[in-house]
DRENDO-1510 file (C-alpha; in Angstrom, 1 decimal, always signed):
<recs>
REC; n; res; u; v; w
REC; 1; UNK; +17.4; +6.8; -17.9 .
REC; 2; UNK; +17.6; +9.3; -14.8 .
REC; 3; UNK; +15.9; +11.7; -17.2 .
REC; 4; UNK; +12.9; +9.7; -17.5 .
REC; 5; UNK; +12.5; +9.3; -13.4 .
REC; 6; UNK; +12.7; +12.8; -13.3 .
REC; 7; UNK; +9.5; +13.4; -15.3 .
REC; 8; UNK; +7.6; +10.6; -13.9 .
REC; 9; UNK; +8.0; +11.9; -10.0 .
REC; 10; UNK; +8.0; +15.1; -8.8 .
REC; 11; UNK; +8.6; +16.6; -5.5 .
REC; 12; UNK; +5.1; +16.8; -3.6 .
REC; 13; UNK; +3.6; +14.0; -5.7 .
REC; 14; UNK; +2.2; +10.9; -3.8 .
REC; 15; UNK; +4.1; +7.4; -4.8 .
REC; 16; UNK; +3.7; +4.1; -3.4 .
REC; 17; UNK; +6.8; +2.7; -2.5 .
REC; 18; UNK; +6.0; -1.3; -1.6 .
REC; 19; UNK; +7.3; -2.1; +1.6 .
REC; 20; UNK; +6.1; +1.2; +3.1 .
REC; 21; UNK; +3.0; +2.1; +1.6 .
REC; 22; UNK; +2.0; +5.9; +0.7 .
REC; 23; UNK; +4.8; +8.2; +0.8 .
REC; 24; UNK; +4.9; +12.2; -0.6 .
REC; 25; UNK; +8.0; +12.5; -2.4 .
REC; 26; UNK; +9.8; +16.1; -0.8 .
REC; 27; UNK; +12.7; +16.8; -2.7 .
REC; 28; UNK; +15.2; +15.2; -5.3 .
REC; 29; UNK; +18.9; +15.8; -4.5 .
REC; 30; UNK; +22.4; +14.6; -5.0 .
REC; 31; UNK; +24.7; +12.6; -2.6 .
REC; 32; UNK; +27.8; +11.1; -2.3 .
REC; 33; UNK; +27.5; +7.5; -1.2 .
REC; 34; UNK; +31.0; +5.8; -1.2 .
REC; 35; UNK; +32.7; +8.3; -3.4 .
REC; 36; UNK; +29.6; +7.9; -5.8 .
REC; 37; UNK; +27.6; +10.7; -7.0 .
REC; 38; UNK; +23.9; +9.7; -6.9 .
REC; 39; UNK; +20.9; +11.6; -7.9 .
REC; 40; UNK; +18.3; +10.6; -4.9 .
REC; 41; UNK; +14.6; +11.3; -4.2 .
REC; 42; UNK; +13.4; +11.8; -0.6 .
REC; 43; UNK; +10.4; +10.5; +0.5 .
REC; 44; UNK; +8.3; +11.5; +3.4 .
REC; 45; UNK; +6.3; +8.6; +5.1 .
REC; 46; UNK; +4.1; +11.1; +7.6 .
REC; 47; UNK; +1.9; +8.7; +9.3 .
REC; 48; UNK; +5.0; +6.5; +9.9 .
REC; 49; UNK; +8.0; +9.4; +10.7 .
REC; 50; UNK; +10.4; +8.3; +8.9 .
REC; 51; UNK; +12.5; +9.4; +5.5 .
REC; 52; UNK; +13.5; +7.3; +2.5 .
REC; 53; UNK; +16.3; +8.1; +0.1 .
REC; 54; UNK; +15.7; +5.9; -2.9 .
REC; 55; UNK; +18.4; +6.3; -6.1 .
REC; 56; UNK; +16.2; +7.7; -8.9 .
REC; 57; UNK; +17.4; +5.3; -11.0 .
REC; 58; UNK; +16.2; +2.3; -9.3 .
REC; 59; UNK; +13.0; +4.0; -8.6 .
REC; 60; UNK; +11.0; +1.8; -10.9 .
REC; 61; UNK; +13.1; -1.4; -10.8 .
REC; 62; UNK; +12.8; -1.4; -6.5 .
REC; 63; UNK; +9.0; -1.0; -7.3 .
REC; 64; UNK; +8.3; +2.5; -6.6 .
REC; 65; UNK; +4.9; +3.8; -8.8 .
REC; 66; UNK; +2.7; +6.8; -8.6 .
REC; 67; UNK; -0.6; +5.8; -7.0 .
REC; 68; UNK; -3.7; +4.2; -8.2 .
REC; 69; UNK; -6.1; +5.4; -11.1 .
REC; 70; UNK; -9.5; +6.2; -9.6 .
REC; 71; UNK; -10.2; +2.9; -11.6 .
REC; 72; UNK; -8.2; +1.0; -10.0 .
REC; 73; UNK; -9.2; +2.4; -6.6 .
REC; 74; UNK; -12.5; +1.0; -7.4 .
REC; 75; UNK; -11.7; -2.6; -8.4 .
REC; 76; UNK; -10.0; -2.7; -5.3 .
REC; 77; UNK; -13.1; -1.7; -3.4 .
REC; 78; UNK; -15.5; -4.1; -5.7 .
REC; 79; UNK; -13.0; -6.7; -4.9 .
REC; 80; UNK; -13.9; -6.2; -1.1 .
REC; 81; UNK; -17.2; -7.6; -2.0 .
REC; 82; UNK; -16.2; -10.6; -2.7 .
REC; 83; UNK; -16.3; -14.0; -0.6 .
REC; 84; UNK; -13.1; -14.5; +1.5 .
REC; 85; UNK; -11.0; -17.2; -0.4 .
REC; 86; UNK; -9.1; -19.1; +2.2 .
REC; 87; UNK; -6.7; -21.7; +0.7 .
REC; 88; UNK; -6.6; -25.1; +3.3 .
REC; 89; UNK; -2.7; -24.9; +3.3 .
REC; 90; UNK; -1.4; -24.0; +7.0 .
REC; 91; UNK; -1.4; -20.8; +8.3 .
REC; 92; UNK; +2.7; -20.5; +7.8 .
REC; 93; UNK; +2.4; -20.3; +4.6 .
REC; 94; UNK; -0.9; -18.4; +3.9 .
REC; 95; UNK; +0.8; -15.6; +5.9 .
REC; 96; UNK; +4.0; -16.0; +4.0 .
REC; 97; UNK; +1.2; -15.3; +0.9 .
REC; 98; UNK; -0.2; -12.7; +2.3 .
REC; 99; UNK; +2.9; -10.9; +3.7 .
REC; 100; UNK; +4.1; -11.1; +0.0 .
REC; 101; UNK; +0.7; -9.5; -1.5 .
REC; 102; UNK; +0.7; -6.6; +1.3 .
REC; 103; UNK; +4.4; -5.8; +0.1 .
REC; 104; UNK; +4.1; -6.3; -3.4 .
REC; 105; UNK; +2.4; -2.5; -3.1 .
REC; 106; UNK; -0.6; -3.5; -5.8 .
REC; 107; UNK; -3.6; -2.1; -4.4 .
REC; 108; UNK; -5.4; -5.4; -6.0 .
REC; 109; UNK; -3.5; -8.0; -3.7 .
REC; 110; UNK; -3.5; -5.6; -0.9 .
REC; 111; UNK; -7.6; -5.9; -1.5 .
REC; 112; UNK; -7.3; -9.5; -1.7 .
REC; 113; UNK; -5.7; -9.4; +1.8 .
REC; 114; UNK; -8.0; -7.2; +3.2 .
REC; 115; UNK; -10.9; -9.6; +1.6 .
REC; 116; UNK; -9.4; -12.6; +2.9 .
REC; 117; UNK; -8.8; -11.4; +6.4 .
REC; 118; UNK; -11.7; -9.4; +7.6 .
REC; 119; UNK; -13.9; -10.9; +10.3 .
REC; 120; UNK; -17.1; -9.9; +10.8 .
REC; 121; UNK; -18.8; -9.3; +14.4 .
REC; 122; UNK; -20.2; -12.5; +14.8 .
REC; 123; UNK; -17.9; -14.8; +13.2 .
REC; 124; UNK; -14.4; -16.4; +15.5 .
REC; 125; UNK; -11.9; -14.2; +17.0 .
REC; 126; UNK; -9.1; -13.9; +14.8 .
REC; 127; UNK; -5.3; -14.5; +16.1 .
REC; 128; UNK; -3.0; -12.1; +16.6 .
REC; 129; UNK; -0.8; -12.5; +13.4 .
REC; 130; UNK; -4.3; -12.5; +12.1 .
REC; 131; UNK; -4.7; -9.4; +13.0 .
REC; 132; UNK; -1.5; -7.9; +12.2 .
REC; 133; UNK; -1.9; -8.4; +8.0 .
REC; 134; UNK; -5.1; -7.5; +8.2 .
REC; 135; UNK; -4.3; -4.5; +9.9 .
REC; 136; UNK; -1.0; -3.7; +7.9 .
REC; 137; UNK; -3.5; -4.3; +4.6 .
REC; 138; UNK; -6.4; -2.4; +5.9 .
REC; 139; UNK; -3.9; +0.5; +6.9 .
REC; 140; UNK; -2.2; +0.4; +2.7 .
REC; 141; UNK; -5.5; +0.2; +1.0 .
REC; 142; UNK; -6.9; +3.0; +3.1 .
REC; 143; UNK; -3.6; +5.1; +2.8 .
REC; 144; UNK; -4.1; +4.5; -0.9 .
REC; 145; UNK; -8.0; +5.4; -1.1 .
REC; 146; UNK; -6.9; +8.8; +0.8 .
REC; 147; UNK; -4.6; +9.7; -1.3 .
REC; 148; UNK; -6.5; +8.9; -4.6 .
REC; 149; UNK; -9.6; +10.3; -3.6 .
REC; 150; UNK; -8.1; +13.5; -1.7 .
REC; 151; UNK; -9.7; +12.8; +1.5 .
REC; 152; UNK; -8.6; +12.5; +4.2 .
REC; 153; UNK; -7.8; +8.7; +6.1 .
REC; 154; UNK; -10.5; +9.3; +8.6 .
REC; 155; UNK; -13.0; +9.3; +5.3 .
REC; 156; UNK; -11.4; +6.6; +3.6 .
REC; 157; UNK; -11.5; +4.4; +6.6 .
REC; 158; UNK; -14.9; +5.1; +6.7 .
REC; 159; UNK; -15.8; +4.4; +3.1 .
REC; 160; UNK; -13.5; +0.9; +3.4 .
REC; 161; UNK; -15.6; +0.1; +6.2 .
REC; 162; UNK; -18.6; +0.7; +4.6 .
REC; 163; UNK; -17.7; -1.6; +2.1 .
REC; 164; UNK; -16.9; -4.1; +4.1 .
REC; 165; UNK; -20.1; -4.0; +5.8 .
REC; 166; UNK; -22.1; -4.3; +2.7 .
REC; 167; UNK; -20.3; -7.8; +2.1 .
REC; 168; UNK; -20.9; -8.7; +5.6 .
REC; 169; UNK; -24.7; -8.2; +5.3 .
</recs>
């Protein structure tokens, strides 16, 4: 089983690891953790300093995957274009939703998120926990789109934005 991590990650490669978003993996190496030899990859999460040790082989079962297909990138962004589906339930349990989607680390929900949240110029102020999802979703679809599209986030904010635009028009 370890074998097979081993050839699906590679130090340098890009993963998304859910709760955290975008993260180049640097190095795999061995540890002892409680008398326990384990076989552990490191991941660097730049934008947000810190270092993750994950056990390579709970890599896939914790969620960890390799980033989106340029595909996939761009059903994200079509789905951007979509109307905003608001459900009528309270806003508890919408954010319990969205919260969920954001860390579920598929680029598709995060989209839906995004979607859902975004507020155009002229329409009401949002709140603040508002603004915190959308914010966290904007900053993992945009991390994503960077990596996928080799730009840098600066660009993929940009093209994000665009997109938003267009539905806003």
């Amino acid at each position: 089983m370890t074998k097979t991590k081993k050839a699906e990650f590679r130090p340098d490669d890009f993963v998304v690891y859910p709760a955290h978003g975008v993260g180049r993996i640097m190095s795999i190496e061995e540890q002892e953790i409680a008398g326990m030899r384990l076989e552990l990859f490191v991941i660097n999460f730049e934008k947000d300093k810190m270092t993750l040790r994950v056990p390579t082989a709970r890599a896939s079962e914790i969620g960890m995957r390799s980033l989106s297909t340029p595909d996939i990138v761009t059903q994200a962004l079509e789905t951007l274009k979509g109307k905003a589906r608001v459900k009528r339930a309270m806003w508890s349990r919408r954010a319990q939703e969205y919260e969920q989607k954001i860390n579920s680390g598929d680029l598709l929900s995060i989209a839906e998120v995004v979607r859902d949240l975004h507020r155009a110029d002229d329409q009401r102020e949002q709140s603040y926990s508002e603004r915190q999802l959308y914010e966290a979703a904007l900053d993992r679809l945009t991390r994503e789109v960077a990596a996928v599209s080799g730009t840098d986030e600066a660009g993929a904010q940009k093209r994000v934005g665009e997109v938003l635009l267009t539905r806003a028009a």
